[in-house]
Steps between C-alpha positions, in 0.01 A plus 500: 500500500660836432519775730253709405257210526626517865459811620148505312404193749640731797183680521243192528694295799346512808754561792248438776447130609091490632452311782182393700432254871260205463217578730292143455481185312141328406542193341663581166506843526759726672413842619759770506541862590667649172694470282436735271414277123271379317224196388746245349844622635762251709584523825769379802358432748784441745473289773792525834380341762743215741347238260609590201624804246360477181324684243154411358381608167120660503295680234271767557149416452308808589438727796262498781445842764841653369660167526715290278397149417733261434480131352822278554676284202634268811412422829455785802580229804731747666329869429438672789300837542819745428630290248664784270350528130673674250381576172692409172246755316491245189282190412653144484769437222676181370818413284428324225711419182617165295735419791184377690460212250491125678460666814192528773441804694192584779331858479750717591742392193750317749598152391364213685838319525628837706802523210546864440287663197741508168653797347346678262129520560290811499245630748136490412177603664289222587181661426397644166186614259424287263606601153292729291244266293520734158916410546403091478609327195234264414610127550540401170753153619449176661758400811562190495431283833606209441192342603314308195136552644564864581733575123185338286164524686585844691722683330689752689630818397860741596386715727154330622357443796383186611349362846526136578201412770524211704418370822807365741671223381411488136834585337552850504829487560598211331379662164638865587875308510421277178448895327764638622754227415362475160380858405684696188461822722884689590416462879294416761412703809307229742327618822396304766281631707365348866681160371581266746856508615539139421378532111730813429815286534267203357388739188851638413672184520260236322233699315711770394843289473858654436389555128234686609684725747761610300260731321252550802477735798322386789353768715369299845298629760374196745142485653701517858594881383286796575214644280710766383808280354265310313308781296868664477631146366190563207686809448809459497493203259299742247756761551760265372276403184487851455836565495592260246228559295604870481812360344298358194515090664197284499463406846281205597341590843376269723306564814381227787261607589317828432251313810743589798614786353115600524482338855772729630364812357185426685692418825665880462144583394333416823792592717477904385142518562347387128147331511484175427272472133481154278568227711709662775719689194564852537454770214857554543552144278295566249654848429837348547460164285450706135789714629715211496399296239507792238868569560596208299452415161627735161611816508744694215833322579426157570223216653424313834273250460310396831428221618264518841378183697202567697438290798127429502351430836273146491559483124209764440630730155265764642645593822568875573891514346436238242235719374716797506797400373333317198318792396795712470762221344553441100376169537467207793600104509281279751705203675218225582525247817355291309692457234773509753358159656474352210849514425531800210766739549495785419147460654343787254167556450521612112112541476490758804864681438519753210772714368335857387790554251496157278258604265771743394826313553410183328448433081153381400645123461576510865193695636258196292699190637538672851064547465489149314686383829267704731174377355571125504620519911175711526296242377668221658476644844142589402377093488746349714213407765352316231790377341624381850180346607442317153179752420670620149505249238750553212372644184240705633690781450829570260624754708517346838610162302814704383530656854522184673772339233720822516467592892794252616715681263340851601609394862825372431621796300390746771712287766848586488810356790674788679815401300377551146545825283297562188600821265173691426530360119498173576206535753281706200567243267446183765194713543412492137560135417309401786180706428559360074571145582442418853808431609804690603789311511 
């Protein structure tokens, strides 16, 4: 920087450090008397005490009778009324930069293996506006996933947004590791959000795998952490998409799950005073969720195409977040427990997932074998209580006769092992033979 960029900063530092005393703490919240800042800046909170001397990072969450509320990123076992505050008069920032490739980091941007952070990266604000919709490209291109069921029957596009809905225990993760493995994207940015501390080790090491990691960063913020580092985790991971999209990459971005993200914003919600609306939800999620969400996909330098999973409670698709979140995605892809049971993985429902954008991605070849495809497994499903119970006898009806002779094959090129990779081509084309001759292979 030269000098007279210097001086010219002179002007703007502040000198002053603002400091304020904690005067209470109510369950999440912490009450202080000052600083002087503002809704969404950091704050110290530092704690001396014979126990311990530490600092605790805090974010300011609004003000009550001239006072300062505060919501912590860790835990506030050891504040005590006096605890000194001091204000950093700036929101939350990260590093971020290619150096972060193959690594895992919580909410804060520190690594998770407590190795320092590499050289090179550049600080980012976690929170952003979405990008102006009259400066997003149209998606003209199909990303690759890797997936045959998803490549042919739901077509994704660079820079889409997709929601994958399933109950616990369907495959969520299983598939979201099978993507990024296999996806053509330049990156992926995976969040996991409210996870398990057992799965995140789990997830990196045998869904993602060391191929998948060496072109992955893992932003992790456990269900054990509070509210606040798990809506910042939502953040920060978008941030990073952000920043490499900015730099004219296609990021793949992967978020598990949008759910607990939701969960914790209604926890903070609650905890300032919000009334509870849909189900115990405050109005503070549903203003926050389209915020979010919106940040990724195109903009004029480059794509992130998003992949969401929604965690729907009891299986039901209509549940307060499902609802949301659906309604403001590019497209959504329904994971069934039954199929599940039955042994088909990836367990998707084709007949109830769509993808908005493949009536313009795909040729007219593909969009008549992927319907061809769609309308035999309709009619199938349709009879199979009388097929099943003997009620249907063949010949009554040419459609359902071809239905039943082609649905083994329907099945058996939807199911796909976790260690398989199809290019998109070959999946259109599998696709095309199967709906012409009624096989695939």
């Amino acid at each position: 920087m030269k000098a007279a960029q210097l001086l010219s900063c002179i002007p703007e530092i502040d000198t002053f450090k603002h400091y304020g005393k904690v005067k209470r703490v109510i369950g999440l919240l912490i009450e202080s008397q000052g600083p002087d800042s503002s809704v969404g800046d950091v704050c110290f909170i530092h704690v001396d005490n014979k126990k311990t001397n530490k600092t605790i990072l805090a974010e300011v969450a609004g003000f009550r009778d001239g006072n300062v509320i505060l919501m912590p990123y860790t835990n506030i076992q050891d504040i005590s009324p006096g605890s000194l505050v001091e204000a950093t008069g700036r929101p939350m920032q990260i590093k971020a930069g290619l150096a972060l490739l193959g690594k895992a980091i919580d909410s804060l941007g520190n690594p998770l293996d407590l190795t320092p952070l590499p050289s090179g990266l550049k600080s980012i604000p976690i929170d952003r506006t979405p990008p102006n919709p009259l400066k997003r490209p149209p998606i003209r291109e199909p990303i690759e996933l890797g997936v045959r069921a998803i490549d042919s029957l739901l077509t994704v596009g660079m820079g889409q947004r997709i929601g994958i809905f399933a109950g616990s225990g369907v495959g969520k993760s299983t598939l979201l590791g099978m993507i990024a493995r296999n996806t053509n994207a330049d990156l992926n940015v995976i969040a996991l959000i409210g996870e398990r501390g057992r799965e995140v080790k789990e997830f990196i090491e045998h869904n993602l795998g060391p191929e998948g990691l060496k072109k992955s960063i893992v932003v992790v913020a456990t269900s054990d952490q509070p509210a606040l580092m798990r809506i910042k985790g939502a953040y920060t991971a978008t941030a990073i998409a952000e920043y490499f999209r900015d730099r004219g990459l296609n990021v793949m971005f992967m978020m598990d799950s949008v759910t607990r993200v939701a969960m914790a914003q209604r926890e903070v919600g609650l905890a300032t005073g919000e009334p509870p609306a849909t189900k115990g939800y405050t109005p503070s999620v549903f203003a926050m969720l389209p915020k979010l969400l919106e940040r990724t996909g195109t903009n004029e330098f480059g794509t992130i195409t998003g992949i969401y999973t929604v965690l729907v409670d009891g299986d039901d698709m209509n549940e307060p977040i499902a609802d949301t979140v659906r309604g403001i995605l590019d497209g959504h892809f329904v994971l069934d427990r039954d199929l599940a049971n039955k042994g088909q993985y990836p367990a998707i429902n084709i007949l109830k997932s769509v993808s908005r954008l493949m009536g313009q991605l795909a040729d007219e070849a593909h969009k008549k074998a992927a319907g061809k495809i769609r309308d035999q497994l309709s009619t199938y499903l349709n009879s199979e209580d009388l097929i099943n119970i003997g009620a249907y006898k063949p010949g009554a009806s040419k459609e359902i006769d071809e239905a039943i002779e082609r649905y083994p094959k329907i099945i058996s090129f939807i199911k796909q092992s976790t260690e398989q990779k199809w290019s998109i081509e070959e999946s259109i084309q599998a696709l095309i033979k199967l709906a012409e001759t009624g096989d695939w292979v």
